[in-house]
N, C-alpha and C positions, 0 to 999 in steps of 0.2 A: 762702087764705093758710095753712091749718092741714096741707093736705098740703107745702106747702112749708116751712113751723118744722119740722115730720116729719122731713124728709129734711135739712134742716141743724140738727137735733138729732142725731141717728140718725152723722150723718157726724161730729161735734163729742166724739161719745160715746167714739171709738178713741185714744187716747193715742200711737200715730203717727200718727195721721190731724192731732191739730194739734201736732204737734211738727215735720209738713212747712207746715203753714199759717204755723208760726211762722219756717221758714226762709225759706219765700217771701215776710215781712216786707219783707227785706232786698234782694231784687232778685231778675226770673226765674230760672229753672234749668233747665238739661238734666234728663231726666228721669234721667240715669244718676248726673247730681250729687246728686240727691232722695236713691237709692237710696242714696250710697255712706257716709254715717253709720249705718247701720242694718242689723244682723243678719239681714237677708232673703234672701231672690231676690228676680229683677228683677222676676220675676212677680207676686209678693206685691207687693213698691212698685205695679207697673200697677194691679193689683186697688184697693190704698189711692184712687189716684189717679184709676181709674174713678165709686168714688163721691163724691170730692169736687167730681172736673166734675158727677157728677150734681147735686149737690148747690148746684150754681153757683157753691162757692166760690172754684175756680180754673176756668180755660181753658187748655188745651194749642193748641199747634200747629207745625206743623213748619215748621222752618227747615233747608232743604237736607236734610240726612239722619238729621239732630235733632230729638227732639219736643222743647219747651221748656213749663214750666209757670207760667205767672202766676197773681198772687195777684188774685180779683174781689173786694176789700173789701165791696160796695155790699150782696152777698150778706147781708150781714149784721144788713141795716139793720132788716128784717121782725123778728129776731130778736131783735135790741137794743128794737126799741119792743115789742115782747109784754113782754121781762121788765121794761122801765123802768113797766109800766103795776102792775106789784106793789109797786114801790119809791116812788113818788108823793112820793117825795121830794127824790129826785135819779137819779142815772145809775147802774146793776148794779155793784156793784163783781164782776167777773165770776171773779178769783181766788177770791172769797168763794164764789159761786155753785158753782163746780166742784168746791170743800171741802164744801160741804155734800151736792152729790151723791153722791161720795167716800163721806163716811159713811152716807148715806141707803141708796147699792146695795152696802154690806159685807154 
Protein backbone atom coordinates (compact mmCIF):
# COMPACT_ATOMS: atom_id res chain seq x y z
CA UNK A 1 0.00 0.00 0.00
CA UNK A 2 2.82 2.58 0.84
CA UNK A 3 4.21 2.53 -2.87
CA UNK A 4 0.62 3.19 -3.91
CA UNK A 5 -0.30 6.39 -1.14
CA UNK A 6 3.34 7.42 -2.99
CA UNK A 7 2.15 7.60 -6.19
CA UNK A 8 -1.44 9.25 -5.39
CA UNK A 9 0.31 11.58 -3.00
CA UNK A 10 2.92 12.42 -5.56
CA UNK A 11 0.13 12.93 -8.31
CA UNK A 12 -2.39 14.97 -5.74
CA UNK A 13 0.71 17.20 -5.04
CA UNK A 14 0.51 19.32 -8.73
CA UNK A 15 -2.28 21.90 -8.57
CA UNK A 16 -3.53 21.04 -12.13
CA UNK A 17 -3.17 17.60 -11.64
CA UNK A 18 -6.41 18.03 -9.22
CA UNK A 19 -7.95 20.89 -10.66
CA UNK A 20 -8.46 18.07 -13.81
CA UNK A 21 -9.55 15.50 -11.07
CA UNK A 22 -11.95 18.17 -10.12
CA UNK A 23 -13.36 18.69 -13.57
CA UNK A 24 -13.64 15.08 -14.17
CA UNK A 25 -16.15 15.34 -10.95
CA UNK A 26 -18.66 16.39 -13.21
CA UNK A 27 -18.60 13.75 -16.13
CA UNK A 28 -15.82 12.29 -18.71
CA UNK A 29 -13.86 14.34 -21.03
CA UNK A 30 -12.11 14.49 -24.19
CA UNK A 31 -8.79 14.80 -23.39
CA UNK A 32 -8.65 18.06 -25.63
CA UNK A 33 -11.60 19.35 -23.31
CA UNK A 34 -9.09 18.63 -20.03
CA UNK A 35 -6.54 20.72 -21.99
CA UNK A 36 -8.62 23.58 -22.95
CA UNK A 37 -9.07 25.66 -19.45
CA UNK A 38 -5.32 25.69 -19.02
CA UNK A 39 -2.31 27.57 -20.32
CA UNK A 40 -0.33 24.50 -21.63
CA UNK A 41 0.28 22.49 -24.60
CA UNK A 42 -1.44 19.40 -25.32
CA UNK A 43 1.72 17.85 -24.29
CA UNK A 44 1.92 19.01 -20.96
CA UNK A 45 -1.97 18.15 -20.17
CA UNK A 46 -0.81 14.18 -21.67
CA UNK A 47 2.23 14.40 -19.47
CA UNK A 48 -0.38 15.68 -16.17
CA UNK A 49 -2.73 12.90 -17.34
CA UNK A 50 0.02 10.10 -17.73
CA UNK A 51 0.47 10.33 -14.07
CA UNK A 52 -2.62 10.41 -12.92
CA UNK A 53 -3.68 7.06 -14.95
CA UNK A 54 -0.44 6.04 -13.21
CA UNK A 55 -1.55 6.88 -10.31
CA UNK A 56 -5.23 5.11 -10.93
CA UNK A 57 -6.92 8.06 -10.35
CA UNK A 58 -8.51 8.34 -13.71
CA UNK A 59 -8.65 5.75 -16.84
CA UNK A 60 -8.48 6.91 -20.43
CA UNK A 61 -9.63 5.33 -23.35
CA UNK A 62 -10.41 5.73 -26.83
CA UNK A 63 -13.60 6.16 -28.29
CA UNK A 64 -13.33 6.22 -32.15
CA UNK A 65 -10.64 8.97 -32.63
CA UNK A 66 -10.98 10.41 -29.10
CA UNK A 67 -9.07 9.50 -26.04
CA UNK A 68 -11.69 10.19 -23.20
CA UNK A 69 -10.77 10.61 -19.40
CA UNK A 70 -12.68 9.15 -16.48
CA UNK A 71 -12.65 9.89 -13.00
CA UNK A 72 -11.60 6.35 -10.82
CA UNK A 73 -12.94 7.68 -7.36
CA UNK A 74 -12.18 4.09 -5.60
CA UNK A 75 -8.42 5.39 -6.17
CA UNK A 76 -8.89 7.11 -3.41
CA UNK A 77 -10.01 5.01 -0.82
CA UNK A 78 -6.30 3.56 0.35
CA UNK A 79 -5.77 7.24 0.71
CA UNK A 80 -8.72 8.46 2.73
CA UNK A 81 -8.34 5.48 5.31
CA UNK A 82 -4.28 6.21 5.94
CA UNK A 83 -5.28 9.88 6.70
CA UNK A 84 -8.77 9.17 8.59
CA UNK A 85 -6.43 6.76 10.95
CA UNK A 86 -4.66 10.41 12.31
CA UNK A 87 -8.12 11.96 12.69
CA UNK A 88 -9.76 9.04 14.92
CA UNK A 89 -12.19 11.26 15.17
CA UNK A 90 -14.10 11.50 12.18
CA UNK A 91 -13.44 11.88 8.26
CA UNK A 92 -10.06 14.40 6.85
CA UNK A 93 -11.48 17.51 6.37
CA UNK A 94 -9.23 17.33 3.21
CA UNK A 95 -9.44 21.39 2.27
CA UNK A 96 -7.90 21.50 5.90
CA UNK A 97 -5.30 19.09 4.95
CA UNK A 98 -4.01 20.68 1.83
CA UNK A 99 -3.79 24.25 3.83
CA UNK A 100 -1.73 22.87 6.11
CA UNK A 101 0.69 21.29 3.42
CA UNK A 102 0.38 24.64 1.70
CA UNK A 103 2.03 26.21 4.61
CA UNK A 104 4.11 23.29 5.76
CA UNK A 105 6.22 23.22 1.90
CA UNK A 106 6.37 27.39 1.73
Amino acid sequence: MAASLDTIFAALADPTRRAILAMLLEDDMAVTDVAEPFDMSLAAISKHLIVLTSAGLISQEKRGRVKWCKLEPDALRDASVWMQAFGQMGPVDLDAFEAFLERELE
